[in-house]
TORZA-336668 format. One record per residue (C-alpha): residue number from 1; residue in one letter; x, y, z. Coordinates in pm, 1 decimal. Example, Ala and Ser with C-alpha at 12.3 -4.5 7.8 and 13.67 -1.06 7.14 Angstrom:
[site 1 A [1230.0 -450.0 780.0]]
[site 2 S [1367.0 -106.0 714.0]]
REM end
This chain:
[site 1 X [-753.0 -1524.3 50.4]]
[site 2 X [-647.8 -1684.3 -271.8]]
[site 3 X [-686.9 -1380.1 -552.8]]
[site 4 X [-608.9 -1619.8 -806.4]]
[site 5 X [-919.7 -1803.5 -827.7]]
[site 6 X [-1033.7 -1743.1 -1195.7]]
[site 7 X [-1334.8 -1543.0 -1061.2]]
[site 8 X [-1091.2 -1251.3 -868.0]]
[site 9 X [-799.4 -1293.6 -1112.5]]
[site 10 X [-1057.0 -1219.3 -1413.9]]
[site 11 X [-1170.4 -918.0 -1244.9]]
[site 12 X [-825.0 -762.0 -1151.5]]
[site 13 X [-733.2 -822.8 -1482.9]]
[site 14 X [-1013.4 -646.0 -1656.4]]
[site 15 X [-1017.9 -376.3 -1370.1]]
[site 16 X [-680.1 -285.5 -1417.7]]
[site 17 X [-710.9 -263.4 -1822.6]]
[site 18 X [-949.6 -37.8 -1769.3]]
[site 19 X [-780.1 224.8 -1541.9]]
[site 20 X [-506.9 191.5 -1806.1]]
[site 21 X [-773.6 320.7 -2072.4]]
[site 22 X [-819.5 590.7 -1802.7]]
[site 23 X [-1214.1 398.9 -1794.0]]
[site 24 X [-1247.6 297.0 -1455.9]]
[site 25 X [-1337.7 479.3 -1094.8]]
[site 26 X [-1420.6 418.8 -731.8]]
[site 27 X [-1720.7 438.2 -512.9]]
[site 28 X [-1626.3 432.2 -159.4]]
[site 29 X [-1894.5 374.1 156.7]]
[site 30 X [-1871.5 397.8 499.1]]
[site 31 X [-1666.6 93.1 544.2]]
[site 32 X [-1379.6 226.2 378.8]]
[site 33 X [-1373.3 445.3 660.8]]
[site 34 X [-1446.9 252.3 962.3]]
[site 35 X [-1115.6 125.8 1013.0]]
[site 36 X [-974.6 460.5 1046.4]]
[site 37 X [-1138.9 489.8 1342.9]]
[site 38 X [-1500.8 643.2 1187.9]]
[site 39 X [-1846.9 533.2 1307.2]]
[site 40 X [-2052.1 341.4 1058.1]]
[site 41 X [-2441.4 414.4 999.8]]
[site 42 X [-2505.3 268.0 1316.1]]
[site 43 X [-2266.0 436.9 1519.8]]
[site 44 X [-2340.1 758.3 1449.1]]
[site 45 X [-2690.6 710.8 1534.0]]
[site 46 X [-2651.8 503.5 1826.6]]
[site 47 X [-2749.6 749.2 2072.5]]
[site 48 X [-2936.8 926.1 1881.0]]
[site 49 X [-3195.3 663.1 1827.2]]
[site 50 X [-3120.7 535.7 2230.0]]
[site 51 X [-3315.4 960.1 2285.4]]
[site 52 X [-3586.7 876.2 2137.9]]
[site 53 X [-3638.4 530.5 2272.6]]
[site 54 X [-3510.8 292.1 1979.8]]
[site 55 X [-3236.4 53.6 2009.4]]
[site 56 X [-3020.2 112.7 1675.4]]
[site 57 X [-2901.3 -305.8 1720.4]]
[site 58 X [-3259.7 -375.3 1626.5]]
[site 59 X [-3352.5 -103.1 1360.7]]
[site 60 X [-3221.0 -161.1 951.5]]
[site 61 X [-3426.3 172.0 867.3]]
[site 62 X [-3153.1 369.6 949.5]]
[site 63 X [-3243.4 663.8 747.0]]
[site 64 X [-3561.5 657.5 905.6]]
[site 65 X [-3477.7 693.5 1232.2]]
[site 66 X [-3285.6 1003.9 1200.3]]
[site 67 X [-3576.0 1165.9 1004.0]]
[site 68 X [-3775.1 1061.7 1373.8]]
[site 69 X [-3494.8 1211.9 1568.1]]
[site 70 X [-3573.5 1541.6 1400.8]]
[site 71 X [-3887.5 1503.0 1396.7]]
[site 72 X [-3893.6 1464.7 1745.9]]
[site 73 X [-3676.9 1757.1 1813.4]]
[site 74 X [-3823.2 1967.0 1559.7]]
[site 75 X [-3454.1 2039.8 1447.1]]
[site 76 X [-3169.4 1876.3 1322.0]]
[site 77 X [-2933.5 2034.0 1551.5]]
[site 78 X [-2824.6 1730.8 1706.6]]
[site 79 X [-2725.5 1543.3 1395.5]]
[site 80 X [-2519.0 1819.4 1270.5]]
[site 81 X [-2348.3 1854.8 1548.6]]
[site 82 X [-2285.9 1457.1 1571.8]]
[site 83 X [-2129.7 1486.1 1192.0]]
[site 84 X [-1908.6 1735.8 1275.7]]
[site 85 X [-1775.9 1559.7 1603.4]]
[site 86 X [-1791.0 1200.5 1466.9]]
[site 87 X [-1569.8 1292.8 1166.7]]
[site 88 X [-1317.8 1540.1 1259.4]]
[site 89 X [-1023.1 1470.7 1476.9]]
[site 90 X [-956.9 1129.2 1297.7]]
[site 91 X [-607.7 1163.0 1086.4]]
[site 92 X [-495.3 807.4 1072.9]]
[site 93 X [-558.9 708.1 702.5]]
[site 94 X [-584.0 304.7 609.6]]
[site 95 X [-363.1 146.8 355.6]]
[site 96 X [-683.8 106.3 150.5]]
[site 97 X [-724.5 505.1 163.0]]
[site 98 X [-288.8 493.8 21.3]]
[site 99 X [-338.8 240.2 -236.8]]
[site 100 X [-633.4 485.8 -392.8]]
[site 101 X [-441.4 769.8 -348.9]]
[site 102 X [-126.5 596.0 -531.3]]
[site 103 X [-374.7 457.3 -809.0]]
[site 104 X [-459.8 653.5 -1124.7]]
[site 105 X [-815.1 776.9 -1074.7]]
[site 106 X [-910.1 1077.1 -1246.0]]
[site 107 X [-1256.5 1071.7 -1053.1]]
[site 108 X [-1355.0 898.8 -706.2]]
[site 109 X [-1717.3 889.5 -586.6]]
[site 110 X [-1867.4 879.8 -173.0]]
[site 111 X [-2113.2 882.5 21.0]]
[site 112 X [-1858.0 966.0 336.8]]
[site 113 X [-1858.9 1262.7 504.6]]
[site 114 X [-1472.1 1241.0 611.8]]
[site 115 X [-1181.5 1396.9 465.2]]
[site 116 X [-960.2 1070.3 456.3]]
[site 117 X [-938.7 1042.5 87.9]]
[site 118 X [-846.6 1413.1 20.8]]
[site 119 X [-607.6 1408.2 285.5]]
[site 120 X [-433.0 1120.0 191.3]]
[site 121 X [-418.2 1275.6 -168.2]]
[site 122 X [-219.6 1545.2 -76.4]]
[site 123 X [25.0 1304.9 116.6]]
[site 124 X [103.4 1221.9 -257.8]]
[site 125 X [108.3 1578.3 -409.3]]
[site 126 X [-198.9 1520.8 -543.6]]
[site 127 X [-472.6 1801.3 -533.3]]
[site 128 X [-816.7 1723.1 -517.2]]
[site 129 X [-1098.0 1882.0 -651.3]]
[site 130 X [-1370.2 1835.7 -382.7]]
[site 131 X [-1763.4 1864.4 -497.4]]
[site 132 X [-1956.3 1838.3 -184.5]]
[site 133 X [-2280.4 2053.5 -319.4]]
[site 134 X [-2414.8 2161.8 -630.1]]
[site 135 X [-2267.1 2508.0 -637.2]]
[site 136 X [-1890.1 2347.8 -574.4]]
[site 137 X [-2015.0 2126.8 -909.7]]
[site 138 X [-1959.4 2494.9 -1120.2]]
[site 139 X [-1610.2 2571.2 -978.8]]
[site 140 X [-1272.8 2389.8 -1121.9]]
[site 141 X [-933.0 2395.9 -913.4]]
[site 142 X [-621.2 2429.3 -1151.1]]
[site 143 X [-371.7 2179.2 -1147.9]]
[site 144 X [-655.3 1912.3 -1014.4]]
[site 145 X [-551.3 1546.6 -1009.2]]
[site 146 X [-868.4 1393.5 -927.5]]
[site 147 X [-1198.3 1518.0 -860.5]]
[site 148 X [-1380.3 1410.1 -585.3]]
[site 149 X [-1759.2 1354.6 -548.9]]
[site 150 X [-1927.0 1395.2 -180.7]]
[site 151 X [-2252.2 1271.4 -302.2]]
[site 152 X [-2357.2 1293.4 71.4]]
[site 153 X [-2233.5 1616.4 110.7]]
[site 154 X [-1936.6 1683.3 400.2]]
[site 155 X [-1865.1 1733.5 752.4]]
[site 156 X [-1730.1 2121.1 710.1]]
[site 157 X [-2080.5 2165.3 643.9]]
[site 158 X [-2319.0 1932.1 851.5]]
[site 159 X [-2662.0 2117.3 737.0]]
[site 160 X [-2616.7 2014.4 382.0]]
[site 161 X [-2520.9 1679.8 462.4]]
[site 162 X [-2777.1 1445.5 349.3]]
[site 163 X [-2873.1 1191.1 587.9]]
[site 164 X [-3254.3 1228.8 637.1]]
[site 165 X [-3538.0 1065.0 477.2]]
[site 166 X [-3652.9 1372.4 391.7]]
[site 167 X [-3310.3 1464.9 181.3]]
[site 168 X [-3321.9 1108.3 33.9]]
[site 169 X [-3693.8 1246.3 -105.6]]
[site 170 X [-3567.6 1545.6 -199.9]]
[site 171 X [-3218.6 1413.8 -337.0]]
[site 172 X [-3293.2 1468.7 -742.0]]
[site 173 X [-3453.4 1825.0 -700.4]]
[site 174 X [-3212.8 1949.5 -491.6]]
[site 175 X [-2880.6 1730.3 -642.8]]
[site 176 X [-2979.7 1729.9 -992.4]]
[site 177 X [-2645.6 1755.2 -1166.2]]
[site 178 X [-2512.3 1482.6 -928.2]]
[site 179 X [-2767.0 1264.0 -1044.3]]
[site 180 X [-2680.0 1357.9 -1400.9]]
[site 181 X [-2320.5 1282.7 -1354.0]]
[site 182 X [-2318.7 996.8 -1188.9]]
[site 183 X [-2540.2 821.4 -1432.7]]
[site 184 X [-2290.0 956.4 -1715.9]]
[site 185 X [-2049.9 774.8 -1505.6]]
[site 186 X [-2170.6 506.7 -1475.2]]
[site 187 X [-2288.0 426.7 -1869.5]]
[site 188 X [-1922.9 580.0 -1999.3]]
[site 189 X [-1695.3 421.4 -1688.4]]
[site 190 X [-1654.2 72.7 -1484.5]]
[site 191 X [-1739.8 147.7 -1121.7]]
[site 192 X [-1568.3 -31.3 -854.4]]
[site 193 X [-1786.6 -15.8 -496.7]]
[site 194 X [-1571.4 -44.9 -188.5]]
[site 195 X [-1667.5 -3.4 185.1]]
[site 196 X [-2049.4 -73.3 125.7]]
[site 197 X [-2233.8 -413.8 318.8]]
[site 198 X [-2545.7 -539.3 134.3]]
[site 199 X [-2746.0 -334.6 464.7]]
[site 200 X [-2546.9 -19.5 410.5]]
[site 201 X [-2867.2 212.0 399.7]]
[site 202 X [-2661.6 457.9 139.2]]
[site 203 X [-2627.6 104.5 -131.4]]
[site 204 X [-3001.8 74.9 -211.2]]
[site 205 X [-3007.0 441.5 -318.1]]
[site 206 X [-2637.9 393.0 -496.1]]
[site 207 X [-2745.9 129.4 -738.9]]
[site 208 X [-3102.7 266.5 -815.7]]
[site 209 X [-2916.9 565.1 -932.5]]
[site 210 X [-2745.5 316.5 -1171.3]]
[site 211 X [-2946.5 368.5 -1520.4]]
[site 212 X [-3230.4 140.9 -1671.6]]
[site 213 X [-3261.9 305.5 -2017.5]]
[site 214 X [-2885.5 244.6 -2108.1]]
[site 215 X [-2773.5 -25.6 -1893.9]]
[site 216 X [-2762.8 -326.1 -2168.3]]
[site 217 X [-2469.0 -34.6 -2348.6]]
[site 218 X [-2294.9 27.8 -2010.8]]
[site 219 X [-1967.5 -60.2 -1846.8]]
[site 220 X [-1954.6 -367.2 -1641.5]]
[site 221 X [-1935.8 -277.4 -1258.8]]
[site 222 X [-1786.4 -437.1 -939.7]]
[site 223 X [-1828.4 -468.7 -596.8]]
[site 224 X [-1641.7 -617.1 -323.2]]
[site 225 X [-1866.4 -700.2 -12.7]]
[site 226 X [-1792.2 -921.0 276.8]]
[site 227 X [-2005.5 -1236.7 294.7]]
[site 228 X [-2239.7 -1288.4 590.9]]
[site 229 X [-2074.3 -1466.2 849.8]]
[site 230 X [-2232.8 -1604.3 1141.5]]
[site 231 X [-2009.2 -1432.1 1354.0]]
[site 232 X [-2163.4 -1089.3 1240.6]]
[site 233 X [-2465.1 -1228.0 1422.5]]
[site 234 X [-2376.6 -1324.2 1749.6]]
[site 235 X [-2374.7 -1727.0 1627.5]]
[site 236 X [-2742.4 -1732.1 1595.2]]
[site 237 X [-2776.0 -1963.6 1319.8]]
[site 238 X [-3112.5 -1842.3 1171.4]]
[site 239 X [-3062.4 -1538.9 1170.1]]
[site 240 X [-2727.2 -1647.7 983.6]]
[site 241 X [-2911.3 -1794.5 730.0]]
[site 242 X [-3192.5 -1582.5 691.4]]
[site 243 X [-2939.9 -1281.3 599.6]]
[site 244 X [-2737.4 -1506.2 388.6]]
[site 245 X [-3055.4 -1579.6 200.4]]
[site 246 X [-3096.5 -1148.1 140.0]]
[site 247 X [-2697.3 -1153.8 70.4]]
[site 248 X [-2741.6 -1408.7 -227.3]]
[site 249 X [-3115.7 -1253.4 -299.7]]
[site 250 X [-2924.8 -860.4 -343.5]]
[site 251 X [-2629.3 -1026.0 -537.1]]
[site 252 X [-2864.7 -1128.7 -831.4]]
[site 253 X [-3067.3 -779.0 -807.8]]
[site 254 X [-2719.2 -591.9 -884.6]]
[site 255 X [-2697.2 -786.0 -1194.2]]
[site 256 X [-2947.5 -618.6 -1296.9]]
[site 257 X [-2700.4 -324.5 -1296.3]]
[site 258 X [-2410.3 -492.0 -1474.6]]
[site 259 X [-2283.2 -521.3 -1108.4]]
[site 260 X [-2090.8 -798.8 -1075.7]]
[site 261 X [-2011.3 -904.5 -666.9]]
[site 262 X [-1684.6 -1027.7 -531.8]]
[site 263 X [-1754.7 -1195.5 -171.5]]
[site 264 X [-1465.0 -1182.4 80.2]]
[site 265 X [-1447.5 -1310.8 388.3]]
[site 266 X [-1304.4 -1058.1 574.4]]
[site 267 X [-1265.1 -710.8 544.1]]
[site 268 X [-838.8 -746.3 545.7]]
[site 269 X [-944.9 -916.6 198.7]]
[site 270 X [-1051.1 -603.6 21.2]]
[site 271 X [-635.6 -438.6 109.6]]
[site 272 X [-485.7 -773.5 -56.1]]
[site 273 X [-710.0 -698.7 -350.8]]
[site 274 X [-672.6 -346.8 -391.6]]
[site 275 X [-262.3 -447.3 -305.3]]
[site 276 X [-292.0 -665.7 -576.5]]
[site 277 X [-451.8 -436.7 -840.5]]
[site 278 X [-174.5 -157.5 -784.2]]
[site 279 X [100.7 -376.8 -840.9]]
[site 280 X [-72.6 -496.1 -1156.3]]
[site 281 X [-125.0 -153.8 -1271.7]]
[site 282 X [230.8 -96.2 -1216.1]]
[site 283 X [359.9 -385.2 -1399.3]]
[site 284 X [364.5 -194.0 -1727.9]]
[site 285 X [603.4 55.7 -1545.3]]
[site 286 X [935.9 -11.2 -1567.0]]
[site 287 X [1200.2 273.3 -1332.9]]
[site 288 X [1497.1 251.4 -1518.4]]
[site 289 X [1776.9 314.9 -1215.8]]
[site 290 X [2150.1 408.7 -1284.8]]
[site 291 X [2409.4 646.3 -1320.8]]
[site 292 X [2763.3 704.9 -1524.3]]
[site 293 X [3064.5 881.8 -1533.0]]
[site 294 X [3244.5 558.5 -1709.1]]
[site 295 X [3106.4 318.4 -1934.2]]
[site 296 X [3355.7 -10.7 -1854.5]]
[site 297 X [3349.5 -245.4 -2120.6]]
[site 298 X [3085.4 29.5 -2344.3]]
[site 299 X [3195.4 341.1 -2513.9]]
[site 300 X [3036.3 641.3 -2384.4]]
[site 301 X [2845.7 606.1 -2796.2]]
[site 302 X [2760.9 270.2 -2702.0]]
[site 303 X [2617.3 323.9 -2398.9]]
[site 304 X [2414.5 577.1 -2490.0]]
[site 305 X [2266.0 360.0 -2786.4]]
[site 306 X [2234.6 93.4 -2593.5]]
[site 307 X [2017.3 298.5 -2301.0]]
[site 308 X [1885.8 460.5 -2593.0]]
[site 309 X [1720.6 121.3 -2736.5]]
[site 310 X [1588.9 0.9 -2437.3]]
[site 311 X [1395.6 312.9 -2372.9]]
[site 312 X [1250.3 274.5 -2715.5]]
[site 313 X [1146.5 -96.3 -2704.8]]
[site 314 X [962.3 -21.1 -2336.3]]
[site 315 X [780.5 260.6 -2513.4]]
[site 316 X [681.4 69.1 -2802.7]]
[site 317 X [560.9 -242.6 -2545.2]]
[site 318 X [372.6 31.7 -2417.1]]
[site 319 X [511.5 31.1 -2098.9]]
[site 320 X [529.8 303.5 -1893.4]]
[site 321 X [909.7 423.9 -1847.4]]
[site 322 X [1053.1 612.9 -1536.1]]
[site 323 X [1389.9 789.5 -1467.3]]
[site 324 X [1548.6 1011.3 -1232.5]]
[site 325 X [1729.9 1181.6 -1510.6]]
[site 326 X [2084.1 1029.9 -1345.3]]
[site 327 X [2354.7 1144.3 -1485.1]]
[site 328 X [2520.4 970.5 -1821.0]]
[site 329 X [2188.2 775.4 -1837.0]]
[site 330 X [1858.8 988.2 -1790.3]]
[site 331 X [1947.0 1161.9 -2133.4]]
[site 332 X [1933.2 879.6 -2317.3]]
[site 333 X [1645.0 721.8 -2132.9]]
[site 334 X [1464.1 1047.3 -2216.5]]
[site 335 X [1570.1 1041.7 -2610.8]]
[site 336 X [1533.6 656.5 -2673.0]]
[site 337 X [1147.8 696.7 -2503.9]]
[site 338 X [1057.3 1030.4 -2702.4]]
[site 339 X [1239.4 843.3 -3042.8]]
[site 340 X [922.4 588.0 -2994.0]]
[site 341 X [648.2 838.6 -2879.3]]
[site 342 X [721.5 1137.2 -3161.2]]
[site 343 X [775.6 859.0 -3399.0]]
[site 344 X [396.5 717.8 -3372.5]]
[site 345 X [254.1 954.9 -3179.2]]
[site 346 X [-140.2 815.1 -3198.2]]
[site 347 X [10.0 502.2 -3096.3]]
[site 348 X [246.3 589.7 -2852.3]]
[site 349 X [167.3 906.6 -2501.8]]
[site 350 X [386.6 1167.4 -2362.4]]
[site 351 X [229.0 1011.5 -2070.3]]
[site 352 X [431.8 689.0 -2064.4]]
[site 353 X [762.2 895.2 -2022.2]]
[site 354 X [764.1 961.8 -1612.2]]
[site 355 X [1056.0 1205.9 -1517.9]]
[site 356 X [1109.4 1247.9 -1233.2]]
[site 357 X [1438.4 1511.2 -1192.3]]
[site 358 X [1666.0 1501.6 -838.8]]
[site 359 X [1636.6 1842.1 -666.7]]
[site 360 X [1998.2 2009.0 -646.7]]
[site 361 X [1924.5 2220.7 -388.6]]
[site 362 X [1765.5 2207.4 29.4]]
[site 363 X [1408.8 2276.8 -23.4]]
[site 364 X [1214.6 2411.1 302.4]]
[site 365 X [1324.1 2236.2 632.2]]
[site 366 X [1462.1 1919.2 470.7]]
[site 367 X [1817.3 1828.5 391.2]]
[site 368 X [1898.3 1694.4 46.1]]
[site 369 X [1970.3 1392.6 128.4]]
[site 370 X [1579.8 1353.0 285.5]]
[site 371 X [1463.0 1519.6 -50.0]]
[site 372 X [1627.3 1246.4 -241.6]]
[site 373 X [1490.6 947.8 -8.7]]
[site 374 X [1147.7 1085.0 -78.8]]
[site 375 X [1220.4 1127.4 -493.1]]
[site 376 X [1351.2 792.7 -450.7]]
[site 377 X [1046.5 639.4 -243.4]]
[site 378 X [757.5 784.5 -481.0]]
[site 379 X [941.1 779.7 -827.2]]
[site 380 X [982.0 362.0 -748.9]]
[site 381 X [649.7 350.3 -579.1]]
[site 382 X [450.8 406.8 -905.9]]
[site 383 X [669.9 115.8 -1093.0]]
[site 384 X [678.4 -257.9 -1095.8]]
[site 385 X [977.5 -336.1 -1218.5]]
[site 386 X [1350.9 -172.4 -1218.4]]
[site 387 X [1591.6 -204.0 -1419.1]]
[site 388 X [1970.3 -129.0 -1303.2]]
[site 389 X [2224.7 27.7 -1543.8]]
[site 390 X [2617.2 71.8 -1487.9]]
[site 391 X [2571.6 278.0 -1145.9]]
[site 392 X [2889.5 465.3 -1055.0]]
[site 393 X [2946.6 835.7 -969.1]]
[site 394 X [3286.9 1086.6 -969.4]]
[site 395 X [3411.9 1039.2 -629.8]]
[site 396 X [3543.2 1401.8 -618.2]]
[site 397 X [3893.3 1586.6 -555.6]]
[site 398 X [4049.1 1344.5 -820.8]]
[site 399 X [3959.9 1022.9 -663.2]]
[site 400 X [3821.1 875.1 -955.9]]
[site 401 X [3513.7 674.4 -952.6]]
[site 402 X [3287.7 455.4 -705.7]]
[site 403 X [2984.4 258.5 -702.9]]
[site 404 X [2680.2 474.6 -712.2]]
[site 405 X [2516.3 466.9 -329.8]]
[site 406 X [2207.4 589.0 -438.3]]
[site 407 X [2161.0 315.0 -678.4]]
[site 408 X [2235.1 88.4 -459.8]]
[site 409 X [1913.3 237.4 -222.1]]
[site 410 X [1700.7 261.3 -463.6]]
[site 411 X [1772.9 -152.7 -498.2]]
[site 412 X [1668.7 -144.1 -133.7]]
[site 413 X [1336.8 16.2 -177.3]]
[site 414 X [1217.9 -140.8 -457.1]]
[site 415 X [1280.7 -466.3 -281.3]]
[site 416 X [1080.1 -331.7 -8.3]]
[site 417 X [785.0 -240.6 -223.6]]
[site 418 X [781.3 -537.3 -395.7]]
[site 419 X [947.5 -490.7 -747.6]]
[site 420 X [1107.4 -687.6 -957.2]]
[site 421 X [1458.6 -606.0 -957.9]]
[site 422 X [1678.7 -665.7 -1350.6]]
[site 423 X [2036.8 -544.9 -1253.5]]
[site 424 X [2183.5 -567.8 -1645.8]]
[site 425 X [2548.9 -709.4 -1483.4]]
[site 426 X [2765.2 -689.0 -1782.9]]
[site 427 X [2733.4 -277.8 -1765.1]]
[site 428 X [2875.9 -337.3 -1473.8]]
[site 429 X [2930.8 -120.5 -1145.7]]
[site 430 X [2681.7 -104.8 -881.4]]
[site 431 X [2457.4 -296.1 -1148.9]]
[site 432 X [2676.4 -632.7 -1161.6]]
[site 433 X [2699.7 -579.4 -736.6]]
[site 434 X [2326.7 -595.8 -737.0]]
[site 435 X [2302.1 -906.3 -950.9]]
[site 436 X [2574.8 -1086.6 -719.6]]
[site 437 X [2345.7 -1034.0 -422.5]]
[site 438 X [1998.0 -1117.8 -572.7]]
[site 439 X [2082.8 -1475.9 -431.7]]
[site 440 X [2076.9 -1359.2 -125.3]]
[site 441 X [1693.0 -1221.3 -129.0]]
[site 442 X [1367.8 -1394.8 -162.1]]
[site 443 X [1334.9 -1378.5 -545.3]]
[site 444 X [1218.2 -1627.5 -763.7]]
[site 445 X [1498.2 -1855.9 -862.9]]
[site 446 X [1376.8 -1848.5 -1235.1]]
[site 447 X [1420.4 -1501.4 -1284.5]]
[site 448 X [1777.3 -1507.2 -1139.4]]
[site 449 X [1884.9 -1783.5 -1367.1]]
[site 450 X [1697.2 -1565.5 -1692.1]]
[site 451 X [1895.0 -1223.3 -1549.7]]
[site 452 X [2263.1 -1461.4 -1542.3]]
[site 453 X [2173.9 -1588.5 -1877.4]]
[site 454 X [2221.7 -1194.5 -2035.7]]
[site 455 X [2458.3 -1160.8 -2291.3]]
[site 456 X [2615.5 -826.1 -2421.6]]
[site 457 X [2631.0 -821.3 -2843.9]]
[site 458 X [2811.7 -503.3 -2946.7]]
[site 459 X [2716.2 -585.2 -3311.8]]
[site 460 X [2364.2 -639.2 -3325.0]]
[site 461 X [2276.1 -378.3 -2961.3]]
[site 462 X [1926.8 -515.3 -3061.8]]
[site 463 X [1975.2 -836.5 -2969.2]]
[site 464 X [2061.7 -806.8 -2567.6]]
[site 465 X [1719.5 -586.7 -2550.0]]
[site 466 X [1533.5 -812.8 -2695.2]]
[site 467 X [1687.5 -1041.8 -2425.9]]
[site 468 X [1562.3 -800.6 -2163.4]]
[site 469 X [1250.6 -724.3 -2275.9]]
[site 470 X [1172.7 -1111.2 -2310.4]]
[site 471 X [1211.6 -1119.7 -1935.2]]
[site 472 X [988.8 -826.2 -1871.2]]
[site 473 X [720.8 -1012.6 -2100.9]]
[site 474 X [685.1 -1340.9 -1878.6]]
[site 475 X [651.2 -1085.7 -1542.8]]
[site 476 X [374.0 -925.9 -1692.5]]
[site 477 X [206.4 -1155.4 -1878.2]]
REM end
């Protein structure tokens, strides 16, 4: 998939301005799920609807025939009983489910029963607040990173879960304040719908929840659906084109909404775009990597001025800075990025100074050394580029100084998640080893030649950020 058609790149670029505004939020369906290893709408009423003589291939009602299925039983046992043993035992989270979990979103919407996207939260130390029914809506967890809204209800409790056509009737008396949230949502942020298929029974009753009175004053919304393929229909060619016909037919109704459609052709698609939209985000994040005991060719005053002014000039980019407080550099990275934010601080956010501090000591079960690979792993996961200062550490009992290992992995993993690497060579240490070896990796040849072509200018400090930051401008622009 090319995501740099103007129609994709337009929206990833407005998408991802947004969730910098803190504007934007997700609306996941059943798809999101699926490859996890979930049943869609279909499966989980496949044999439900086979008990009462239907054949689920044939029926697009699906909410309707699980209203028959209790009607015929005169109970919704059954169906309860399927939720809770369709969507529990299932652990395996998809990269789509990590990507969300890494991105900024303050509030995430479902119609899914699972757990997936609350588990996968808390892979990343990241508590969810979980509002499954109306009386969770009147109860706040501390500490919450995102709060979570089970429109649908969940699978811990499978009588509340709304699935009927009876609770689709019933939905605004009995899920009022959902209702009144989500169309707050939806006028004050951009929605992004994931997971849903134009015959997803749960999208009709999604986007006629999206409001008429205010919709010409609303955010602009998107949705990323797979387009029909004949495949999907066993190569019968008119029935191909008679649900390609609906596809393009449903498309211009969700204008209507301010919903804008992005077709992909296959459901791999929607991970390259989400991919794609987290390393835009992090773009405007910049890990600042290094360490000192020695300063080389810098006094330890020049150094720090010099760390000090590049912290700054990131802040005032507005650019997100991170740091591992190492030693003889995370001071200064802290003061030069505080210098910018206290200076101007309507301008400039606490929030763009990330600090992430090493843990000293063995924590639980793990080893330091593990403690630091996982520091190291999540601090460089939320940036997209890294910068590499000096890098050297006191080799102990008198032995002077080495190269700093840990710099050295932290060039490793940020290679591995796809950053792009500056190693500022004339501070020189592990940073100047770094730049000798970026020839040796698949970088772009451009920005090796711009790295070589940094100069060091003692009088005027200034000048070799500005040289920096001029490289930083032409990745992210």
């Amino acid at each position: 998939m090319d995501i740099n058609t103007t129609e994709i790149n337009g929206f990833i670029n407005d998408y991802v301005d947004k969730l910098r505004q803190g504007n934007a939020t997700i609306f996941a369906g059943a798809g999101l799920s699926k490859d996890a290893g979930f049943v869609d709408w279909k499966g989980l009423l496949h044999d439900l609807a086979k008990e009462i003589g239907l054949r689920i291939e044939d029926e697009n009602d699906l909410i309707s025939v699980a209203q028959f299925h209790k009607n015929y039983k005169q109970n919704r046992n059954k169906i309860d009983e399927k939720i809770v043993n369709e969507f529990t035992d299932k652990d395996i989270e998809t990269e789509n489910h990590h990507i969300i979990a890494r991105l900024p979103f303050n509030t995430i919407w479902t119609t899914n029963y699972d757990d997936l996207i609350e588990d996968t939260h808390y892979k990343y130390q990241k508590k969810v607040d979980v509002k499954s029914d109306v009386d969770s809506l009147f109860i706040n967890r501390d500490n919450r990173s995102c709060i979570l809204y089970k429109m649908h209800g969940d699978k811990d409790h499978p009588n509340k879960a709304v699935l009927l056509k009876e609770d689709y009737e019933r939905y605004y008396y009995t899920h009022e304040p959902f209702v009144a949230l989500l169309n707050s949502a939806l006028i004050t942020k951009s929605f992004l719908f994931v997971g849903f298929s134009f015959t997803d029974p749960n999208i009709n009753y999604v986007f006629g929840r999206l409001t008429h009175r205010y919709s010409d004053k609303s955010k602009d919304h998107y949705c990323i659906m797979k387009r029909c393929s004949i495949k999907d229909y066993d190569n019968d060619q008119k029935k191909f084109e008679y649900e390609t016909i609906k596809q393009q037919l449903f498309i211009e109704e969700l204008k209507r909404y301010r919903v804008k459609t992005i077709l992909i052709e296959n459901y791999p698609d929607l991970t390259q775009i989400l991919k794609e939209i987290e390393k835009r985000y992090n773009s405007h994040s910049v890990f600042i990597s290094g360490s000192a005991v020695e300063y080389g060719d810098f006094t330890a005053l020049e150094a720090q001025q010099f760390i000090h002014l590049l912290s700054k000039k990131l802040v005032e980019k507005k650019l997100n800075v991170i740091n591992g407080f190492g030693l003889g550099v995370g001071s200064a990275v802290i003061n030069g990025a505080l210098d910018a934010i206290y200076s101007n601080p309507l301008k400039y956010s606490e929030e763009q100074l990330i600090l992430k501090p090493f843990p000293q000591f063995k924590t639980g079960e793990k080893e330091l050394g593990e403690l630091w690979e996982d520091y190291r792993q999540k601090m460089i996961s939320r940036a997209g580029i890294i910068l590499f200062v000096f890098g050297n550490k006191d080799e102990g009992k008198g032995m002077g100084t080495e190269n700093a290992g840990g710099v050295k992995r932290e060039f490793l993993i940020a290679l591995e998640k796809g950053l792009i690497p500056i190693p500022i060579h004339y501070t020189g240490y592990m940073s100047k080893v770094l730049f000798e070896e970026l020839e040796g990796h698949s970088l772009d040849k451009q920005l090796i030649e711009d790295i070589s072509k940094l100069q060091l200018d003692k009088d005027d400090l200034g000048k070799s950020v500005n040289q920096i930051l001029k490289i930083i401008d032409k990745i992210i622009q």
